[in-house]
PASEBA-1860 file (N, C-alpha, C; in nm, 3 decimals):
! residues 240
1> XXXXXXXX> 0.062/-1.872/-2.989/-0.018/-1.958/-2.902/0.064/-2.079/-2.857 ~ 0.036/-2.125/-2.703/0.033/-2.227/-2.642/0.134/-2.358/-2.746 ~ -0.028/-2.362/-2.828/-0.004/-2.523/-2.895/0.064/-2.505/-3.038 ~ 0.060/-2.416/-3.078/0.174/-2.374/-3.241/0.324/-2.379/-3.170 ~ 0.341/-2.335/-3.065/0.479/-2.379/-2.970/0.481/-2.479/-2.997 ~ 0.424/-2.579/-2.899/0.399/-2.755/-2.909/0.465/-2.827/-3.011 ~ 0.374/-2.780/-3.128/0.357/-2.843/-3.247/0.513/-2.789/-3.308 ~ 0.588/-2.696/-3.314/0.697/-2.628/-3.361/0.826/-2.704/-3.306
9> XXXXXXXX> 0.811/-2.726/-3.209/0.918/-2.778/-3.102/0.923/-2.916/-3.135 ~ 0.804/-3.042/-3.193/0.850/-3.146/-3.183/0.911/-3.189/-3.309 ~ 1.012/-3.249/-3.229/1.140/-3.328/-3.343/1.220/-3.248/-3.338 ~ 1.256/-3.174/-3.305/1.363/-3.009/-3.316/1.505/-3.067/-3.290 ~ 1.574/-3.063/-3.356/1.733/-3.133/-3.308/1.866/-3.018/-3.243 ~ 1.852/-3.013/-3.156/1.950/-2.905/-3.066/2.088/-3.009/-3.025 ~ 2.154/-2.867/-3.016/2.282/-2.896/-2.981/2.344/-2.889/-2.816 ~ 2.374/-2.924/-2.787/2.416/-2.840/-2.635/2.572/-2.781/-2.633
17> XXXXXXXX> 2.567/-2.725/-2.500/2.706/-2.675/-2.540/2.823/-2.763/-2.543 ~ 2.810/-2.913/-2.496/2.905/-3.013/-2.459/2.922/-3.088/-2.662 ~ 2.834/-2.973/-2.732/2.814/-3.086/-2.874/2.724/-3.221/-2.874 ~ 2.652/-3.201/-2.780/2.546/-3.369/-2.774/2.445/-3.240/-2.881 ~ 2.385/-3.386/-2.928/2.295/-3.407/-3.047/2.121/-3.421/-2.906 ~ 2.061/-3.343/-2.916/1.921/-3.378/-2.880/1.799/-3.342/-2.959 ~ 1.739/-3.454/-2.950/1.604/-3.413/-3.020/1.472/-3.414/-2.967 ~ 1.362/-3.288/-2.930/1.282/-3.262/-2.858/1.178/-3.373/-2.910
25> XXXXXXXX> 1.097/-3.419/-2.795/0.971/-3.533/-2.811/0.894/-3.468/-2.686 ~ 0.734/-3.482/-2.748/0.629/-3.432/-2.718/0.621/-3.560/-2.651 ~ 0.540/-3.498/-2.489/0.386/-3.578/-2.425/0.279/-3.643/-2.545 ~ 0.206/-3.747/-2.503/0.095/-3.742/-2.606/-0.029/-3.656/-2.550 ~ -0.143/-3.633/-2.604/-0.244/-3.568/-2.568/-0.312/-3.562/-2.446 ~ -0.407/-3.500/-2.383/-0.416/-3.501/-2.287/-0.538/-3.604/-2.277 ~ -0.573/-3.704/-2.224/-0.683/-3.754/-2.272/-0.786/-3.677/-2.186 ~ -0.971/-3.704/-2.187/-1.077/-3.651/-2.168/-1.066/-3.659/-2.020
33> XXXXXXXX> -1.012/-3.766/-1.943/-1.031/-3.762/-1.798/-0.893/-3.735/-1.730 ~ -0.812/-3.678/-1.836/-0.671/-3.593/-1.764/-0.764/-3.420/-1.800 ~ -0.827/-3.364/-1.914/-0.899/-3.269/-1.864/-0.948/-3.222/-1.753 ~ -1.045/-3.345/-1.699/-1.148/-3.320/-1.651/-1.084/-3.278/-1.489 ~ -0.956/-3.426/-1.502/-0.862/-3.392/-1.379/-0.794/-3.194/-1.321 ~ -0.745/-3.180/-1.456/-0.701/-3.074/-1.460/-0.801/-2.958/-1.428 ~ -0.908/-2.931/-1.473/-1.034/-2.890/-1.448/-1.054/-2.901/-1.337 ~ -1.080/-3.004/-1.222/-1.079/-3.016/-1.093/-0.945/-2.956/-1.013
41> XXXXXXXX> -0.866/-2.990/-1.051/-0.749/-2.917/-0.989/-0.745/-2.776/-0.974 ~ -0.762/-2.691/-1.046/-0.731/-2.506/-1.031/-0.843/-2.486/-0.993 ~ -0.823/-2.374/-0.936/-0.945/-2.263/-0.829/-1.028/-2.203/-0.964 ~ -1.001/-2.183/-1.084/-1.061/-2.096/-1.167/-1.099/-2.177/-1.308 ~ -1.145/-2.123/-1.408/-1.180/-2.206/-1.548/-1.055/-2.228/-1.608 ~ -1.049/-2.358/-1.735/-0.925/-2.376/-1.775/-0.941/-2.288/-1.900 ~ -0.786/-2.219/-1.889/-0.816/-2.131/-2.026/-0.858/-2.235/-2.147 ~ -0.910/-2.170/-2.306/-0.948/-2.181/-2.388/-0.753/-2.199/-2.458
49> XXXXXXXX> -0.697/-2.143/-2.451/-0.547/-2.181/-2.455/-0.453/-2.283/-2.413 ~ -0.491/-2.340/-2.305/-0.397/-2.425/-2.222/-0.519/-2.593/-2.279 ~ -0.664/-2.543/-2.305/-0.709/-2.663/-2.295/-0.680/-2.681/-2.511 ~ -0.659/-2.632/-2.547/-0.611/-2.629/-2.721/-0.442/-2.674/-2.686 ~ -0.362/-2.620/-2.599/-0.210/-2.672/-2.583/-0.230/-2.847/-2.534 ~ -0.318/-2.893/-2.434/-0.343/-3.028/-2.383/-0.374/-3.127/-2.493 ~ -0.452/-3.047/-2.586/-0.502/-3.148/-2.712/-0.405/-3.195/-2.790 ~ -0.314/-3.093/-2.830/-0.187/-3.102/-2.846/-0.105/-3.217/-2.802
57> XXXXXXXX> -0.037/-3.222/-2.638/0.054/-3.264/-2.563/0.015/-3.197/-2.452 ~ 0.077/-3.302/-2.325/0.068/-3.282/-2.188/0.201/-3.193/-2.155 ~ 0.328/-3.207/-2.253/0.468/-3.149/-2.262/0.576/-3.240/-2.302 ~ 0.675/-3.192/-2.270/0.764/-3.284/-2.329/0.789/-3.384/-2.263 ~ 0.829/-3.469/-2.381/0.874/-3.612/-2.296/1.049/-3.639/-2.276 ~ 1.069/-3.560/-2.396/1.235/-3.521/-2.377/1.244/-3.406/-2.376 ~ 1.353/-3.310/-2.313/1.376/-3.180/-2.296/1.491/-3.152/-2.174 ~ 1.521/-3.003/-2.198/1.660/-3.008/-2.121/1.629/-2.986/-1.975
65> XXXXXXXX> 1.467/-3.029/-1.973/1.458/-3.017/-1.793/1.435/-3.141/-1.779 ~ 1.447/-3.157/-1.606/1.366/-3.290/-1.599/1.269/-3.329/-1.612 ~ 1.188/-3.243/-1.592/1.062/-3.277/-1.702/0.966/-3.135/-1.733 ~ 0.856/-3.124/-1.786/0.766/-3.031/-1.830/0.637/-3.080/-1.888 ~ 0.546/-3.044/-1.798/0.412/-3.106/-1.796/0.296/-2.966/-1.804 ~ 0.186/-2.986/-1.842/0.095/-2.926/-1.842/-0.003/-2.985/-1.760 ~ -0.010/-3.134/-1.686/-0.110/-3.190/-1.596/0.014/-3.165/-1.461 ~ -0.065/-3.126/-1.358/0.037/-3.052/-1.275/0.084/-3.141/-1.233
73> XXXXXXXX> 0.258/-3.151/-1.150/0.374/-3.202/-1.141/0.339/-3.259/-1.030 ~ 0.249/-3.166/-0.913/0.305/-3.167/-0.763/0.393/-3.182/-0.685 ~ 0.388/-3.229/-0.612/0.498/-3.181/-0.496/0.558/-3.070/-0.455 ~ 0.493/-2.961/-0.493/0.504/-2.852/-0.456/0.414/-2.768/-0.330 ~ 0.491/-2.750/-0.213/0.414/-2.648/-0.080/0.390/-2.518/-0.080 ~ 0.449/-2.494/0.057/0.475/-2.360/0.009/0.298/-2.236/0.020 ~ 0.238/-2.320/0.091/0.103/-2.276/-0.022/0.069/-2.119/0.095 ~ 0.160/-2.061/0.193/0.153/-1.901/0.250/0.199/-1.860/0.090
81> XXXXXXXX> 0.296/-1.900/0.008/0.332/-1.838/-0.074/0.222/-1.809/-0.154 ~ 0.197/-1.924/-0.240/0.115/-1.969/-0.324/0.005/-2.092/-0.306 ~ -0.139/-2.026/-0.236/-0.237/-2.108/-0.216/-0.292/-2.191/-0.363 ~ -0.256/-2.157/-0.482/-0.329/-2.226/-0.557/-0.153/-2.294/-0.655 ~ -0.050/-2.304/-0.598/0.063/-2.315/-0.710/-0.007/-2.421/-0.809 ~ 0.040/-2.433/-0.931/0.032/-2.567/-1.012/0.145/-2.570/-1.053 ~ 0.241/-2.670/-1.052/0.387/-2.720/-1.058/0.407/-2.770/-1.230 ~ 0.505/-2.664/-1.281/0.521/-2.725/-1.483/0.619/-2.813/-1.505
89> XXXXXXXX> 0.678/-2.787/-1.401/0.841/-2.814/-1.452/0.873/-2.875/-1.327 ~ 0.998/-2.971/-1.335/1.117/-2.968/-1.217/1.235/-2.949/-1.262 ~ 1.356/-2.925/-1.177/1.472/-2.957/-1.237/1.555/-3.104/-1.169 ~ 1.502/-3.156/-1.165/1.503/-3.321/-1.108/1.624/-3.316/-0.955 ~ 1.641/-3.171/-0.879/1.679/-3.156/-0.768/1.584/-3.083/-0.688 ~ 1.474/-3.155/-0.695/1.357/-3.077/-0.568/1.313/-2.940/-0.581 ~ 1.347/-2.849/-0.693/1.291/-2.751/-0.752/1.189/-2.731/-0.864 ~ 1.099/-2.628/-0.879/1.038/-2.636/-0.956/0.942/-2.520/-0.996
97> XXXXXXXX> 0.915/-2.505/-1.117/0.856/-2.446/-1.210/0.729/-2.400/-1.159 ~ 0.641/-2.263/-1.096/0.534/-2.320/-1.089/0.414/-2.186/-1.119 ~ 0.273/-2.191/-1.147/0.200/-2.123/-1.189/0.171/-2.061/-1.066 ~ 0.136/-1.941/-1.080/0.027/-1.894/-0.962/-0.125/-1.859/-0.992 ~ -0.188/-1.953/-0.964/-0.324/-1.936/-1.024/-0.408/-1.884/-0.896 ~ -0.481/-1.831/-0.936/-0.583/-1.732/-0.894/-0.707/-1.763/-0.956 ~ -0.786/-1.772/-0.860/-0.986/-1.763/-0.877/-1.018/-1.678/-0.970 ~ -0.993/-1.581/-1.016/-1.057/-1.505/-1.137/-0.942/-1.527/-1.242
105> XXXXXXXX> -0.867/-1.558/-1.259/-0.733/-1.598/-1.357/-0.801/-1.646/-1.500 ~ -0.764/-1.560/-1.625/-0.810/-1.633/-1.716/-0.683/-1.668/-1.815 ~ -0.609/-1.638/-1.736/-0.458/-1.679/-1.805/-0.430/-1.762/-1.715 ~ -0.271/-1.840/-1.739/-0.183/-1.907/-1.670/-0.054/-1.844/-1.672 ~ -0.042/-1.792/-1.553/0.123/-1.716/-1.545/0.060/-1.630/-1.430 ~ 0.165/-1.558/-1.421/0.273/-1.623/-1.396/0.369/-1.725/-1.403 ~ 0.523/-1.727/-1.418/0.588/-1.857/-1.355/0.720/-1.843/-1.343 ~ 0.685/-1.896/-1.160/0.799/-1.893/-1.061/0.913/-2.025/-1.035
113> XXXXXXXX> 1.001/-1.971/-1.035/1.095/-2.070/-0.995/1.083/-2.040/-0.825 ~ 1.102/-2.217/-0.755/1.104/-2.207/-0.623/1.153/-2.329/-0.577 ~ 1.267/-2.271/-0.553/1.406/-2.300/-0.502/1.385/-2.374/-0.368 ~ 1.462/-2.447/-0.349/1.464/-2.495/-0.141/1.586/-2.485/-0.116 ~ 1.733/-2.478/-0.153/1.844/-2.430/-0.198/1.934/-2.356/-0.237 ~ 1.917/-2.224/-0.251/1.885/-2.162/-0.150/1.770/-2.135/-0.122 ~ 1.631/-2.120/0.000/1.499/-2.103/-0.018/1.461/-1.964/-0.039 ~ 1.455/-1.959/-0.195/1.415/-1.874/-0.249/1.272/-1.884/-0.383
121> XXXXXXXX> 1.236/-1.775/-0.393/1.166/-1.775/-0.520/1.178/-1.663/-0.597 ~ 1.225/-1.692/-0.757/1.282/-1.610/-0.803/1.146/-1.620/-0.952 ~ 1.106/-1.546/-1.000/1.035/-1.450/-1.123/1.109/-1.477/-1.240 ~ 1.033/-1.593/-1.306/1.118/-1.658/-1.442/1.068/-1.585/-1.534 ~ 0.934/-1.630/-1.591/0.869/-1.560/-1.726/0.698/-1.506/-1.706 ~ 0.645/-1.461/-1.767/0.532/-1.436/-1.787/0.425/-1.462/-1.793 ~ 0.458/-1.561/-1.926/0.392/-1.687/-1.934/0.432/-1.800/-1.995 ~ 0.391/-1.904/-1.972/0.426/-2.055/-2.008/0.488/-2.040/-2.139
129> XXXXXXXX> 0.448/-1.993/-2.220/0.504/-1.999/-2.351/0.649/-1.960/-2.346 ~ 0.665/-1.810/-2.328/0.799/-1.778/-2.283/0.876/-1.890/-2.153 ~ 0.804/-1.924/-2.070/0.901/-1.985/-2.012/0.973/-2.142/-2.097 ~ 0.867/-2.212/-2.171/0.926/-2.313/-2.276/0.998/-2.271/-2.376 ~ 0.997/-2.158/-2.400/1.082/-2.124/-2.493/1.207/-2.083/-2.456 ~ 1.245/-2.029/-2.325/1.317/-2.059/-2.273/1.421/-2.170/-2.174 ~ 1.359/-2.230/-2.176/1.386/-2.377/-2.151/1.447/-2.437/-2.290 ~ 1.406/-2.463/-2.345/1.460/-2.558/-2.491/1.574/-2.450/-2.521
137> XXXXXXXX> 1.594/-2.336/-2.475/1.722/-2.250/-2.496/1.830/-2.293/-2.436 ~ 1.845/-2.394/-2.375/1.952/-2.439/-2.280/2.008/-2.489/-2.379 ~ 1.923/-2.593/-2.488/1.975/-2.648/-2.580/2.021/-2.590/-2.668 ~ 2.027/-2.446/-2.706/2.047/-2.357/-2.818/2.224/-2.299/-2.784 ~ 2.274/-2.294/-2.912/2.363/-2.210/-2.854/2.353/-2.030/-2.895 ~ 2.445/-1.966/-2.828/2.420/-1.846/-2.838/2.411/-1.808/-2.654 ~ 2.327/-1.709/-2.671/2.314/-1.598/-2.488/2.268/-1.752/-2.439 ~ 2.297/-1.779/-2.285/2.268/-1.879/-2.183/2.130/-1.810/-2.177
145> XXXXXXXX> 2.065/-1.914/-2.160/1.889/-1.930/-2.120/1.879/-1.884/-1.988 ~ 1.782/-1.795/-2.000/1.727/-1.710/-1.883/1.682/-1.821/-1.741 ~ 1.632/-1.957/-1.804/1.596/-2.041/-1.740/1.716/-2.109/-1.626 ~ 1.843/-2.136/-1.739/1.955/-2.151/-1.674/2.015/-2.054/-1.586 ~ 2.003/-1.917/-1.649/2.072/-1.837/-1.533/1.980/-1.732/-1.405 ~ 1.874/-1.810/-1.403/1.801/-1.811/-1.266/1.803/-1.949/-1.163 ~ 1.810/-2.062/-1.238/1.870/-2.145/-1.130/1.972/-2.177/-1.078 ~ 2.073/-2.148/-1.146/2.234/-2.119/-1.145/2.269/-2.011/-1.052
153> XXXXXXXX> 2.232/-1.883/-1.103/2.250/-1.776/-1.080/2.218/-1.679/-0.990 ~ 2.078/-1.673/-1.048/1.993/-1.570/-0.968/1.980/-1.618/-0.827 ~ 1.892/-1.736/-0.847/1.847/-1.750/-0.694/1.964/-1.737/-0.537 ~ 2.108/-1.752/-0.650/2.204/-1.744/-0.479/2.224/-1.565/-0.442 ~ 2.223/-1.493/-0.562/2.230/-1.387/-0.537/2.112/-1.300/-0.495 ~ 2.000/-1.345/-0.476/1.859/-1.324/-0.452/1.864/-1.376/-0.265 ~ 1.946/-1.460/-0.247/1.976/-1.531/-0.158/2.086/-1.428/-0.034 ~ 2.234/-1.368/-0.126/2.272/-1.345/-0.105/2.236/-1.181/-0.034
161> XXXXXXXX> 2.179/-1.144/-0.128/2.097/-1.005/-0.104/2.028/-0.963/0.012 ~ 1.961/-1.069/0.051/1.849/-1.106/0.135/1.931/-1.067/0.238 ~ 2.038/-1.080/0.316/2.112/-0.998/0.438/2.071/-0.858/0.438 ~ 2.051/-0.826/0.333/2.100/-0.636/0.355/1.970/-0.636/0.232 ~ 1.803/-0.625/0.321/1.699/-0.620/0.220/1.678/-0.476/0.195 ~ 1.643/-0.452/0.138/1.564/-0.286/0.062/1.412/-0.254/0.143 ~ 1.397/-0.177/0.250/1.276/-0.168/0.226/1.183/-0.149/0.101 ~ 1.074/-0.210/0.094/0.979/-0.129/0.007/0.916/-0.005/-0.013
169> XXXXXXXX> 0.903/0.107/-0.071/0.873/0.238/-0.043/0.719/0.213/-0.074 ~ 0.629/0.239/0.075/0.477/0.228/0.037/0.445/0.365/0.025 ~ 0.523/0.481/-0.002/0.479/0.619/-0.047/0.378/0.626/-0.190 ~ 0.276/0.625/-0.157/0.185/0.670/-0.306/0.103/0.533/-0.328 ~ 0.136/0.415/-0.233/0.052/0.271/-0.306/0.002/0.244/-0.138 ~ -0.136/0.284/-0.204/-0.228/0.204/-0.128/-0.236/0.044/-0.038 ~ -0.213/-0.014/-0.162/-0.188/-0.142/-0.120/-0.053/-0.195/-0.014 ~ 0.070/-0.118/-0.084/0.154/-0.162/0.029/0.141/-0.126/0.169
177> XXXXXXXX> 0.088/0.010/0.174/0.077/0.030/0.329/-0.053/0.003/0.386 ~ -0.110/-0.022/0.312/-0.206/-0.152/0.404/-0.173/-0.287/0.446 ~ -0.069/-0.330/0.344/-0.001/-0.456/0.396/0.068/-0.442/0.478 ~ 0.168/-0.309/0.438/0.271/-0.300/0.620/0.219/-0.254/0.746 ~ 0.108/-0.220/0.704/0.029/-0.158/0.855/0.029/-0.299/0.870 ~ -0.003/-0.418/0.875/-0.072/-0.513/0.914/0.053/-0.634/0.980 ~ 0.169/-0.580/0.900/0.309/-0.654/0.961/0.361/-0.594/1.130 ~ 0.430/-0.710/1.202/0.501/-0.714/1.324/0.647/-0.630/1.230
185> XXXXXXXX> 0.687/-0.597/1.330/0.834/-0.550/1.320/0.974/-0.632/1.279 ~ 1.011/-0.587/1.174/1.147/-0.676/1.126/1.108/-0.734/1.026 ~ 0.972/-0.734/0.957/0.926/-0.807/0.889/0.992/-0.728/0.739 ~ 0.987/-0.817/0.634/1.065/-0.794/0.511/0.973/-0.805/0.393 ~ 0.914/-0.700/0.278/0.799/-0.696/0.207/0.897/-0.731/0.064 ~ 0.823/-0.774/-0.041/0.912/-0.832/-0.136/0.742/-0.785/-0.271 ~ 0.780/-0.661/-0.322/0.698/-0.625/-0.425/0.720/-0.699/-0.536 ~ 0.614/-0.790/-0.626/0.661/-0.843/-0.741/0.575/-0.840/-0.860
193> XXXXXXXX> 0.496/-0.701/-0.867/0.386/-0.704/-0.892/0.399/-0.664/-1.048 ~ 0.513/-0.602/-1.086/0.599/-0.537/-1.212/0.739/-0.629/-1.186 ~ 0.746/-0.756/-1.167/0.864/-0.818/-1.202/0.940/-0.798/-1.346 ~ 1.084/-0.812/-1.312/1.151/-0.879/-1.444/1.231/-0.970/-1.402 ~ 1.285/-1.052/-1.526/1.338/-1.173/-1.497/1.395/-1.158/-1.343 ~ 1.442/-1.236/-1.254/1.566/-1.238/-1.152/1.490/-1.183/-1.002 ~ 1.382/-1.130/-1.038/1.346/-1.036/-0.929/1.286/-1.169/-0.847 ~ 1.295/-1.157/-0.659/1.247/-1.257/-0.619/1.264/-1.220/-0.474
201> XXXXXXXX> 1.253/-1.342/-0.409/1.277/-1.308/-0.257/1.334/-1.394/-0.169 ~ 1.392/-1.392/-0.098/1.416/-1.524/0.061/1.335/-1.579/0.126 ~ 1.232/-1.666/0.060/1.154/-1.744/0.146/1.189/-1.780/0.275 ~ 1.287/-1.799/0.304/1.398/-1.867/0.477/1.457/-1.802/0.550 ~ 1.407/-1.671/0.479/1.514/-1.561/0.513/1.608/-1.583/0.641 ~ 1.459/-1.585/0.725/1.538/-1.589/0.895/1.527/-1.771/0.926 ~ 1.572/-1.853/0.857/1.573/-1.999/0.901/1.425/-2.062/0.880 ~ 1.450/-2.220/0.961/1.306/-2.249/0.916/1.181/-2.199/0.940
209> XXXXXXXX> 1.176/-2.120/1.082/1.077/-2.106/1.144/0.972/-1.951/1.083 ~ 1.100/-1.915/0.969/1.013/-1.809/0.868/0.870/-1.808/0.848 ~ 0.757/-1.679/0.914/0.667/-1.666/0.844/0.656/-1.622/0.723 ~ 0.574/-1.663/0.589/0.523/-1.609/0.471/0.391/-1.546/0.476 ~ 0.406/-1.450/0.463/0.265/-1.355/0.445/0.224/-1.303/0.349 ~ 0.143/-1.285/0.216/0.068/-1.199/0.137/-0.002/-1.154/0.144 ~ -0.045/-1.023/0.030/-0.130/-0.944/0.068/-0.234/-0.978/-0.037 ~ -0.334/-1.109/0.049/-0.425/-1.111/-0.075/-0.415/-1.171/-0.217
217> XXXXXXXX> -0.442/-1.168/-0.282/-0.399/-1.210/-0.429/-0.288/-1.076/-0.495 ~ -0.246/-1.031/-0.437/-0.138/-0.924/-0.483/0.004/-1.011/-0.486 ~ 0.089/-0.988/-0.620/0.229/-1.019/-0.580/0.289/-0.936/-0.502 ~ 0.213/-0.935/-0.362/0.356/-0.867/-0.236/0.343/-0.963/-0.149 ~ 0.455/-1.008/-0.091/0.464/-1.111/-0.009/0.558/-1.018/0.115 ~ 0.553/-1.087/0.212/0.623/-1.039/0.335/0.703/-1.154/0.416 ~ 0.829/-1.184/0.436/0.882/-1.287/0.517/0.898/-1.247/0.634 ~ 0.879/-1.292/0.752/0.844/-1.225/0.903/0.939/-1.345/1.030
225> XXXXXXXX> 1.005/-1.276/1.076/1.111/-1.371/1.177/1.030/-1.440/1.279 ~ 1.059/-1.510/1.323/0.980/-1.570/1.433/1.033/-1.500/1.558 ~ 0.864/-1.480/1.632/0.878/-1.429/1.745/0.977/-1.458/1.821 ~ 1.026/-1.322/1.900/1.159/-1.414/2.015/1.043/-1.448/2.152 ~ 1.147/-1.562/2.208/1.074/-1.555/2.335/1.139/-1.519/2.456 ~ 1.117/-1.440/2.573/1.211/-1.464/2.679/1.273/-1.573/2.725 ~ 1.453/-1.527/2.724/1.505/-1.628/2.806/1.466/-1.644/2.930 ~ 1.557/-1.735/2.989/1.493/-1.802/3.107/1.537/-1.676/3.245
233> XXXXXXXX> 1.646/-1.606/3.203/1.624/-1.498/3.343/1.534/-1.366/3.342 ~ 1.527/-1.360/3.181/1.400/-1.265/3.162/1.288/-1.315/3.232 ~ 1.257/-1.452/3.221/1.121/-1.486/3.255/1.136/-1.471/3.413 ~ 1.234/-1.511/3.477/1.231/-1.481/3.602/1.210/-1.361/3.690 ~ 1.308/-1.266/3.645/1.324/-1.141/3.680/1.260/-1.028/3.636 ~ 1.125/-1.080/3.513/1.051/-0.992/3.473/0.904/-1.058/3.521 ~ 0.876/-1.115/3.579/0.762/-1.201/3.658/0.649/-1.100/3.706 ~ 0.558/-1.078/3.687/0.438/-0.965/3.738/0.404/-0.956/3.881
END
């Protein structure tokens, strides 16, 4: 659970790989009208989990991110992606950690990393737990933290990829080819519905003027180029 994490993690003395000495410190509790806040904030009920983790701590107050909160972060858009995001984390360069909550949701998780740098969003962990536990792994030595090598890593090659995309095969799923029936041409579908770590997509694909499209509360998203328009001798010489 949630808050046996919490409670496990504070005071914890990690090493990094440079040999610095750190020692993890908890948020204090959440008080009754940061609940109630939080409660107002999401589309759905607060789990019975996340509101036992708050009693706990809001998150850390030291840790190897820039920060990690359980009362949401904000500053996070984006919302073709994610109409309901709630923001956990940053990495104190305009990125960040974030839930995808959903109206019938009785969990919290998903959680996405989403990048503006390259503009991507890349499929961290499952759920919150795993993703803090991956996080305080930065501080661990041993395998590099999954956390680290999706912001490092993944997202440029998620980035890089994005030139030469994969269609999606909607052979046998309902759902996708109802979503691609519903796409313009050139448009790019990004299934994430069975993620593992790294898996993600090119929010920017085609520059700023990128549409984001989903299908619904489904993890399939679609990035869509912006319409061309006729140049100026088209418009002339094609005149009705």
């Amino acid at each position: 659970m949630l808050a046996a994490t919490l409670r496990s993690l504070a005071g914890l003395r990690l090493t990094d790989d440079d040999g610095d000495e750190h020692v993890l410190e908890l948020l204090p509790p959440a008080s009754d009208a940061e609940l109630r806040a939080v409660e107002a904030a999401i589309p759905g009920p607060l789990p019975a989990e996340i509101q036992d983790a708050l009693r706990v701590s809001k998150g850390l107050a030291k840790g190897p991110l820039e920060s990690f909160s359980l009362v949401d972060l904000e500053g996070f858009g984006l919302e073709e992606a994610f109409p309901n995001a709630y923001s956990i984390a940053h990495d104190g360069f305009g990125n960040y950690w974030v839930l995808d909550l959903l109206p019938g949701s009785t969990a919290w998780g998903p959680v996405f990393y989403a990048c503006h740098d390259p503009p991507v969003i890349a499929f961290q962990a499952p759920t919150i737990e795993r993703f803090l536990l991956d996080a305080v792994a930065i501080w661990r030595s041993g395998p590099r933290s999954p956390v680290d090598v999706v912001r490092e890593d993944v997202v440029h090659r998620i980035w890089r990829d994005s030139s030469e995309p994969r269609e999606a095969d909607a052979a046998g799923d309902a759902a996708l080819r109802a979503f691609a029936a519903e796409l313009p041409q050139g448009a790019v579908i990004a299934d994430l519905r069975q993620p593992v770590v790294g898996d993600g997509f090119a929010w920017g694909r085609f520059g700023p003027r990128t549409t984001i499209r989903r299908a619904g509360e489904e993890h399939i998203w679609a990035v869509i180029p912006p319409e061309r328009k006729p140049g100026f001798f088209q418009r002339i010489f094609h005149r009705p």
